[in-house]
C-alpha positions as semicolon CSV with decimal commas, in nm:
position;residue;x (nm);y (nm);z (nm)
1;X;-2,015;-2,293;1,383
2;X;-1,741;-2,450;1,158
3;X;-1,410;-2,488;1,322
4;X;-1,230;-2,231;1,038
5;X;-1,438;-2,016;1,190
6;X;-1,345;-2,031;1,575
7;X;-1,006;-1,989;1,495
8;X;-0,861;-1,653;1,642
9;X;-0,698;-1,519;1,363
10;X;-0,555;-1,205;1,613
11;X;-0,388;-1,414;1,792
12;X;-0,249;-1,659;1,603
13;X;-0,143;-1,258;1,382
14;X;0,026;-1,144;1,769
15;X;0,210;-1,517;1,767
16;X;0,322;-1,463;1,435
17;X;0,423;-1,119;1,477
18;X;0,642;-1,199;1,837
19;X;0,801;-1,513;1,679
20;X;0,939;-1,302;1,386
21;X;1,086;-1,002;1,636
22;X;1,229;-1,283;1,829
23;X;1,400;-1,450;1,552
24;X;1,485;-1,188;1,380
25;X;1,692;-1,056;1,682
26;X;1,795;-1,411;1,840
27;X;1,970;-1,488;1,475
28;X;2,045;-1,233;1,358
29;X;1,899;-1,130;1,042
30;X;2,148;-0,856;0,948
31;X;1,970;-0,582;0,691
32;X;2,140;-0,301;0,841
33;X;2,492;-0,155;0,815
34;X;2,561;-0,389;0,518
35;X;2,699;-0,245;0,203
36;X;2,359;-0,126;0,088
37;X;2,251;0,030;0,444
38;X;2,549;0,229;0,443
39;X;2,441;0,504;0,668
40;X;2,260;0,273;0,922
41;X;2,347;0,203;1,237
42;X;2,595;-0,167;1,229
43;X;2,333;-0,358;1,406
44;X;2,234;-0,736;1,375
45;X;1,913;-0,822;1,379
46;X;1,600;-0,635;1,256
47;X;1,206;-0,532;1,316
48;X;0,954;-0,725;1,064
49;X;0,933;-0,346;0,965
50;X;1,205;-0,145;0,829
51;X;1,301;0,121;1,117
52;X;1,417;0,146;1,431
53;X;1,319;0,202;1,795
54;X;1,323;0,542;1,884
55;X;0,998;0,617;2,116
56;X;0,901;0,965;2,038
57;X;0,613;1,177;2,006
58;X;0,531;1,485;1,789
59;X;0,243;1,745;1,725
60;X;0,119;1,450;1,525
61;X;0,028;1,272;1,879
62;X;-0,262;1,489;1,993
63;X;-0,419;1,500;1,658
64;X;-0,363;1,153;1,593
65;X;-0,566;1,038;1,931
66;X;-0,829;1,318;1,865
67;X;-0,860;1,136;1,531
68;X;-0,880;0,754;1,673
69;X;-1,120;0,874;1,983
70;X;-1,358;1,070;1,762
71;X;-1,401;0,752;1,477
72;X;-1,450;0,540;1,786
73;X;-1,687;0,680;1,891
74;X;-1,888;0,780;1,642
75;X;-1,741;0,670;1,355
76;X;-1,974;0,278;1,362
77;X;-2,279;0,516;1,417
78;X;-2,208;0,755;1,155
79;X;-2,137;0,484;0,901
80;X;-2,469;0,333;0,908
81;X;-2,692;0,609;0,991
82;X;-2,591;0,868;0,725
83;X;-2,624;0,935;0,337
84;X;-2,450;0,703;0,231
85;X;-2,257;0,964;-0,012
86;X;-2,251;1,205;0,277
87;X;-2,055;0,840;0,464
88;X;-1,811;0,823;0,231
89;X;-1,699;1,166;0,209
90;X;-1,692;1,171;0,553
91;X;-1,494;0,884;0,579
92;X;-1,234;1,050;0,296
93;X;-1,184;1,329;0,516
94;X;-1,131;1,155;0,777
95;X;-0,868;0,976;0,632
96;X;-0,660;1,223;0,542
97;X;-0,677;1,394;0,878
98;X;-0,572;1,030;1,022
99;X;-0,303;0,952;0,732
100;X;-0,146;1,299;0,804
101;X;-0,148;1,294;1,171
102;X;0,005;1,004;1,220
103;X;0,302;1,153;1,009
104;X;0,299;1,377;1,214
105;X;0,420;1,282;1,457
106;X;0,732;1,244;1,315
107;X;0,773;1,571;1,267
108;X;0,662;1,816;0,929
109;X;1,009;1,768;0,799
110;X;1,061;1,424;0,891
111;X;0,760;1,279;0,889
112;X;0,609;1,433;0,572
113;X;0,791;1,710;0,324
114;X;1,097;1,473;0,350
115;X;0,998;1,158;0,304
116;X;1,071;1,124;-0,055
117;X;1,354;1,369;-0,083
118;X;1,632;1,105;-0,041
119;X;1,895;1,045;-0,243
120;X;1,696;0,700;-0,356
121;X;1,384;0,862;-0,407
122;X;1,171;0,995;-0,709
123;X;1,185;1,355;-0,618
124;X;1,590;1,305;-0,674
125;X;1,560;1,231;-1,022
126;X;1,290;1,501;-1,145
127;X;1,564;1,797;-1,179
128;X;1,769;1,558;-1,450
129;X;1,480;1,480;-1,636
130;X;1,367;1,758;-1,922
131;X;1,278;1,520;-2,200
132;X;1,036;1,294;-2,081
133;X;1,036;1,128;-2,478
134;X;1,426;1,075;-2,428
135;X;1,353;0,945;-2,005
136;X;1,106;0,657;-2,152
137;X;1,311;0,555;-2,471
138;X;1,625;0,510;-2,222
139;X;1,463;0,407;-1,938
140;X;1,512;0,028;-1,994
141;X;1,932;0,028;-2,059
142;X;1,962;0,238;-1,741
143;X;1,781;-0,013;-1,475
144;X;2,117;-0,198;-1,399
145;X;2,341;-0,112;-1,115
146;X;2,680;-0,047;-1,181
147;X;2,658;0,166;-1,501
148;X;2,828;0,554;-1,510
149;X;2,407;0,603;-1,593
150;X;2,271;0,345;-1,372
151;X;1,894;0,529;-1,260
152;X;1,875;0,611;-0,878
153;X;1,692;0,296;-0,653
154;X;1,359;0,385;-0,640
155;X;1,326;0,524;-1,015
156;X;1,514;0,185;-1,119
157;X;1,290;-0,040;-0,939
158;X;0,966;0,094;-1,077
159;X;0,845;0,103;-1,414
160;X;0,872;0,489;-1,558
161;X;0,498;0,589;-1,441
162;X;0,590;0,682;-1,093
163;X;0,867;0,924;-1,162
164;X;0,690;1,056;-1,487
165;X;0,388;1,159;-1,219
166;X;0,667;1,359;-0,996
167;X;0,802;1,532;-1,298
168;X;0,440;1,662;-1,401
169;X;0,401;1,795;-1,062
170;X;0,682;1,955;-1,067
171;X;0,602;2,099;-1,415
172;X;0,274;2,240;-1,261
173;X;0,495;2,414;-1,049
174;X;0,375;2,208;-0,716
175;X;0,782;2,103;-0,625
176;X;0,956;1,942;-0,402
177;X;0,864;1,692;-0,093
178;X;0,605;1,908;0,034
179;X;0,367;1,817;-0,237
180;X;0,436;1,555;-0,352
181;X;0,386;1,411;0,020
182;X;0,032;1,613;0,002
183;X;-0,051;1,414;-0,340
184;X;0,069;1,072;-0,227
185;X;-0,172;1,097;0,144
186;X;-0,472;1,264;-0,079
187;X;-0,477;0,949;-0,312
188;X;-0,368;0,705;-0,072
189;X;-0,645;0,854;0,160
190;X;-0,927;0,717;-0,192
191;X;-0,903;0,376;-0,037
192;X;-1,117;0,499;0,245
193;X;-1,398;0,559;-0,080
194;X;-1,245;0,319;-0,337
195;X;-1,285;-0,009;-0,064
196;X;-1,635;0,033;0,064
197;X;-1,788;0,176;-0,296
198;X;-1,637;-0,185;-0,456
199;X;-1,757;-0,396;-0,167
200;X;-2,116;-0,200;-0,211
201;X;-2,183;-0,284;-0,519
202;X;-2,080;-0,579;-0,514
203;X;-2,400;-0,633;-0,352
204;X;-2,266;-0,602;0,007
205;X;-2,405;-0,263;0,103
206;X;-2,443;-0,351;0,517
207;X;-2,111;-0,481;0,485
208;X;-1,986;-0,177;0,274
209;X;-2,096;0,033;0,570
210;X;-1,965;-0,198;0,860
211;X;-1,650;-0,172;0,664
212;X;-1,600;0,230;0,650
213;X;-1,498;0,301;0,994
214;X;-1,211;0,029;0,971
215;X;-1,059;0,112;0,637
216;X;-1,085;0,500;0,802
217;X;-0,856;0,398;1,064
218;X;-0,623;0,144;0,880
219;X;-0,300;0,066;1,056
220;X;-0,141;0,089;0,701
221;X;-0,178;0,479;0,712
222;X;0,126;0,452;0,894
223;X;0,285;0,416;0,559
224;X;0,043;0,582;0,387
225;X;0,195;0,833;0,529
226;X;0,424;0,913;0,329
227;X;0,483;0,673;0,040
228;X;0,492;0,645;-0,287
229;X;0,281;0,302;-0,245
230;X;0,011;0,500;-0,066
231;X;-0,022;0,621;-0,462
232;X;0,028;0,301;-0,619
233;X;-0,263;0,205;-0,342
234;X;-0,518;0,496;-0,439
235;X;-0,498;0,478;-0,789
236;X;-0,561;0,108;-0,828
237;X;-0,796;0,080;-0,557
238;X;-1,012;0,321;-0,754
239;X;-0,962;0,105;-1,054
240;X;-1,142;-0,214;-0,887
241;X;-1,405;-0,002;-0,721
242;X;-1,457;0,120;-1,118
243;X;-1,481;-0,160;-1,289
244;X;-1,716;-0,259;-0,947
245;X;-1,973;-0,059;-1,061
246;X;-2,005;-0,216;-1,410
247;X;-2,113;0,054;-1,639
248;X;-1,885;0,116;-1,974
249;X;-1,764;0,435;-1,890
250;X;-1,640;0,333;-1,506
251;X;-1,484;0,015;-1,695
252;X;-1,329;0,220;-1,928
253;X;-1,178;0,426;-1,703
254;X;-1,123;0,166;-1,391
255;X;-0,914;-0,012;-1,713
256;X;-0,711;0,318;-1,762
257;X;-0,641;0,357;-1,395
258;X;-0,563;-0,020;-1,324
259;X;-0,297;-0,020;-1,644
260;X;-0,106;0,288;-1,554
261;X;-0,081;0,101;-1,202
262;X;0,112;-0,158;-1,368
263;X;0,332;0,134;-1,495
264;X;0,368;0,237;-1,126
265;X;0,526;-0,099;-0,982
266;X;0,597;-0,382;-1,135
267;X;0,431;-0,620;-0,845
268;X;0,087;-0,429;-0,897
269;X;0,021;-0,682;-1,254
270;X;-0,097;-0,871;-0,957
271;X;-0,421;-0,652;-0,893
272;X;-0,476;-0,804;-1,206
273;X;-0,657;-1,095;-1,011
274;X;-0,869;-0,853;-0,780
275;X;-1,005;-0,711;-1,112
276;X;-1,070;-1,043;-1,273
277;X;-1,273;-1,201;-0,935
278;X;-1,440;-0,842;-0,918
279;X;-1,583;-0,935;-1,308
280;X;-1,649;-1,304;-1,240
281;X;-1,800;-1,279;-0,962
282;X;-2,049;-1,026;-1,071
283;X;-2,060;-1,188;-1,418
284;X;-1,970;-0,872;-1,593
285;X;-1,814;-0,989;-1,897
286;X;-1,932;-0,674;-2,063
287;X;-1,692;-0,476;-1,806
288;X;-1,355;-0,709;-1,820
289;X;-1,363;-0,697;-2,183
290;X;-1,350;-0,312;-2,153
291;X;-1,138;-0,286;-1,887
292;X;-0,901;-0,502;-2,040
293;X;-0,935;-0,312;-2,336
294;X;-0,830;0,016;-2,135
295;X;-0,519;-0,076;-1,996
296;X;-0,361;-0,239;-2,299
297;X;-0,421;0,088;-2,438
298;X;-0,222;0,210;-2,156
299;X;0,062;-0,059;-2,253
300;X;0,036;0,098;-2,593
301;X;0,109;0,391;-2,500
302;X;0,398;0,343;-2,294
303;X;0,537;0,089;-2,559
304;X;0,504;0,347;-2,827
305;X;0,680;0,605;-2,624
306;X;0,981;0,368;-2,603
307;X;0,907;0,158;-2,316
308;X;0,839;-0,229;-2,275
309;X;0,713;-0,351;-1,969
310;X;0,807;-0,669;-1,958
311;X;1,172;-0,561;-2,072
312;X;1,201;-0,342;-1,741
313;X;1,018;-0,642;-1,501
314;X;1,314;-0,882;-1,625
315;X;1,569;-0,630;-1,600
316;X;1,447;-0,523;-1,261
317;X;1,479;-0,878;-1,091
318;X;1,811;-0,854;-1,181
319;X;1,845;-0,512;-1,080
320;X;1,705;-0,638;-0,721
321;X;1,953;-0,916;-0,659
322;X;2,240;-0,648;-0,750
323;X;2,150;-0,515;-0,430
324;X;1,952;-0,567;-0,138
325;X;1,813;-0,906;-0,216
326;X;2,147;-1,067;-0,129
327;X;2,113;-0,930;0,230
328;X;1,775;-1,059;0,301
329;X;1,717;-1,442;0,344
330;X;1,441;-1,578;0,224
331;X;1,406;-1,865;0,494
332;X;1,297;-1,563;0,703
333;X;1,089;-1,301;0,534
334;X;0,901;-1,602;0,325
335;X;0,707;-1,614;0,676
336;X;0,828;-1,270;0,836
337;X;0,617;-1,064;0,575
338;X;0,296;-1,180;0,702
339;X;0,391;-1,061;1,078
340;X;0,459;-0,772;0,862
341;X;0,149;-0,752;0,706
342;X;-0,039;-0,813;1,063
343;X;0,046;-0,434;1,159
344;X;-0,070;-0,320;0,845
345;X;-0,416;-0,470;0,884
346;X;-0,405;-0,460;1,270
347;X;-0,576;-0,690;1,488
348;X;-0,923;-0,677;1,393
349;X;-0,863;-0,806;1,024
350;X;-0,663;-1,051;1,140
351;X;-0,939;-1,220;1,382
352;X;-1,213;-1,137;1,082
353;X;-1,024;-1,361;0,820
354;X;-1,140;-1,682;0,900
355;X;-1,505;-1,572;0,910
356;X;-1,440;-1,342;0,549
357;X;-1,218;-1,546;0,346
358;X;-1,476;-1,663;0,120
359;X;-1,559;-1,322;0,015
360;X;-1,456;-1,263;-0,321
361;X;-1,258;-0,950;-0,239
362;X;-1,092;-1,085;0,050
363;X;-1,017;-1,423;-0,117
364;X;-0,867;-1,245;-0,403
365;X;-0,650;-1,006;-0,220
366;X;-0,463;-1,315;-0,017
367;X;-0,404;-1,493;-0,325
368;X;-0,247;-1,210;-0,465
369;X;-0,068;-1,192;-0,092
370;X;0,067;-1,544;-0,082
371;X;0,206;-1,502;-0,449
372;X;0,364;-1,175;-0,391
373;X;0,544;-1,379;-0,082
374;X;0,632;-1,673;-0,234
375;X;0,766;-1,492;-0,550
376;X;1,093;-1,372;-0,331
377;X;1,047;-1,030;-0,473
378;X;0,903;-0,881;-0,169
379;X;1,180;-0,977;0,115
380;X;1,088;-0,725;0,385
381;X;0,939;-0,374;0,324
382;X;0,605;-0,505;0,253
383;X;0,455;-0,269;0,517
384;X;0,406;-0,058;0,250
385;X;0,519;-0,235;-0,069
386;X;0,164;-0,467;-0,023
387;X;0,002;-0,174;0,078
388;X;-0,236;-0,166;-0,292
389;X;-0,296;-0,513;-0,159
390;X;-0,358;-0,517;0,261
391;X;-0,648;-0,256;0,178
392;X;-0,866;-0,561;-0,005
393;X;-0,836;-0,720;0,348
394;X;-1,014;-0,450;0,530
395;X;-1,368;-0,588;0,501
396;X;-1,297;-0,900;0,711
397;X;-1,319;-0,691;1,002
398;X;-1,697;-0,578;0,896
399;X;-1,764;-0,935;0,991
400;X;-1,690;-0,885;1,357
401;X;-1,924;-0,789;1,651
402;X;-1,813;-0,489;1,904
403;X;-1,716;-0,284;1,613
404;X;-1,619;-0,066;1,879
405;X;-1,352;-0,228;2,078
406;X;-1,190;-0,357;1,774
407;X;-1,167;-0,020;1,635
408;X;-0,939;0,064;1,935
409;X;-0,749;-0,198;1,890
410;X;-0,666;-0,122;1,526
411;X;-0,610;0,227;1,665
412;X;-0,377;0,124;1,947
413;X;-0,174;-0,095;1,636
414;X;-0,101;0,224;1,481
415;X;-0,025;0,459;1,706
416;X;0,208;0,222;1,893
417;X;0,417;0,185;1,552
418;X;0,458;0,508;1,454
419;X;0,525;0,610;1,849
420;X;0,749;0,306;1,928
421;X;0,946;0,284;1,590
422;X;1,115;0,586;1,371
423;X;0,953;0,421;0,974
424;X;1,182;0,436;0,729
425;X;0,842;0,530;0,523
């Protein structure tokens, strides 16, 4: 056994995770009660996590064990023994009831039908916007701060996409948080399909099935639950399982779904490279072409209706160093966003790592990780920002024996987050 591989990635993931809490605290990285924190509490120092501590519990807490015991114990079982169809929509199901319970326990209101009612949210925007033409062909002079028109924080740090799929919601007549909560957890719940389909045929099936139970009961559901990203998560994820399959009409459309994902955050281009080792390594030239293809259609589009992309990244960066950016050092969350990331993927990613790297997906999905850091675009918040991104990490922990006990532990991630800390997401 190589020495990569006797390296215990969950621990050196706890260290990691410790050392930022301490720091953050001993110096005091101030993100709260500064100018842009207005209504948060004048505190200095912060959580690798945006929220606070407030130990609580909610209706969400029985559910959410019932949930964790039951894919426990029979989740491994299930995941190899049955249909493998019959698996996977299983294992969507399941997901949802896991995603939404953990909300839960925040609280209905709190937890999951307010979520994205803020004043900075989507949802905030959708009653000004009755000409979705004029929105797009605007959109671009109104990312700036500062302006009597400036757009609201969320809808100016995202390309148009995002808010356009809150306004046709709210056309259908599904308003307000409620639903658009209930849309965000049902998509964001795909990964659960979308992450063992791709690894599956990608000619890992025993893998694919080892993987099902732990992508089930991700630690990121905490902020699947409910975020925007948890849609920015399904949708692309779906894209890569797609183009996974390699025939022209899941290219074609894994191409659609992967461009508008570019239209849904500007740091999602980055999936990009997912996509391109998902081709390569299955020599599927056939499929990237068509893929490709799709989502510059998609660009098309969008530029036709009156919006560039790479106008709106540019103006964006700016847009971020307006605001929060300037509160955030980057000597911290350059390293802090990985003990971030740790309670995302939970312990038992973390100590499959060193024996998974080399897969394809996994290998992919941390060089898309370490350029997201490095970039300085992504200074804290990552818990769910790199959410399209943690899920491509999952299968590391189909490498690992005891499925079992490291199920619990991913469990025991989770539920101490979202008991221990009020999320800001």
């Amino acid at each position: 056994m190589s020495r990569a591989v006797r390296i215990r990635g969950d621990v050196v993931a706890l260290a990691l995770l410790l050392t930022a809490i301490a720091v953050g605290f001993g110096f005091g990285i101030r993100l709260s009660g500064s100018e842009h924190f207005p209504g948060a509490p004048d505190t200095f120092g912060e959580w690798p996590v945006l929220g606070e501590w407030m130990p609580h519990v909610g209706i969400g807490t029985p559910l959410s064990i019932m949930v964790a015991i039951a894919v426990v114990a029979w989740g491994p079982g299930l995941a190899t023994g049955l249909r493998w169809r019959t698996a996977l929509s299983l294992g969507y199901a399941t997901s949802v009831g896991w995603i939404l319970s953990l909300a839960l326990i925040d609280g209905w209101q709190r937890g999951v039908a307010g979520q994205l009612t803020s004043q900075d949210e989507y949802l905030s925007a959708v009653p000004g916007i009755s000409d979705t033409g004029d929105f797009l062909r605007t959109f671009t002079g109104r990312i700036l701060d500062f302006q009597p028109d400036s757009l609201i924080t969320h809808v100016a740090g995202h390309p148009p996409g995002v808010t356009l799929v809150f306004v046709w919601l709210d056309r259908l007549g599904l308003s307000g948080g409620g639903w658009a909560a209930i849309l965000c957890v049902l998509v964001g719940a795909l990964t659960a399909v979308a992450v063992p389909v791709a690894v599956a045929a990608l000619g890992k099936p025993e893998l694919a099935r080892a993987t099902l139970p732990f992508i089930v009961l991700f630690p990121g559901a905490v902020w699947l639950g409910v975020s925007a990203d948890a849609l920015f998560a399904g949708v692309t994820a779906c894209g890569i399982a797609l183009l996974a399959l390699r025939t022209e009409v899941s290219a074609l459309v894994g191409g659609v779904l992967l461009g508008f994902g570019a239209f849904l955050s500007y740091g999602l281009a980055l999936i990009a490279v997912v996509a391109l080792v998902v081709c390569v390594s299955t020599r599927s030239w056939r499929t990237l072409g068509l893929g490709v293809l799709a989502a510059c259609a998609v660009v098309a589009v969008f530029a036709w209706a009156g919006f560039w992309w790479f106008d709106g990244y540019h103006l964006v960066v700016e847009r971020y160093y307006q605001g929060i950016a300037n509160d955030r050092p980057y000597w911290y969350w350059v390293w802090a966003n990985l003990a971030s990331l740790t309670l995302v993927i939970g312990p038992a990613v973390a100590a499959g790592l060193p024996r998974a790297w080399r897969l394809p997906l996994v290998a992919a999905a941390i060089a898309v990780l370490v350029l997201a850091d490095v970039s300085g675009l992504s200074k804290s918040e990552v818990e769910r920002i790199w959410l399209p991104f943690a899920v491509w990490l999952v299968p590391a922990a189909g490498f690992l024996p005891h499925p079992r006990r490291w199920l619990v532990a991913q469990a025991a991630t989770a539920l101490m987050v979202n008991h221990l800390l009020l999320t800001n997401w």
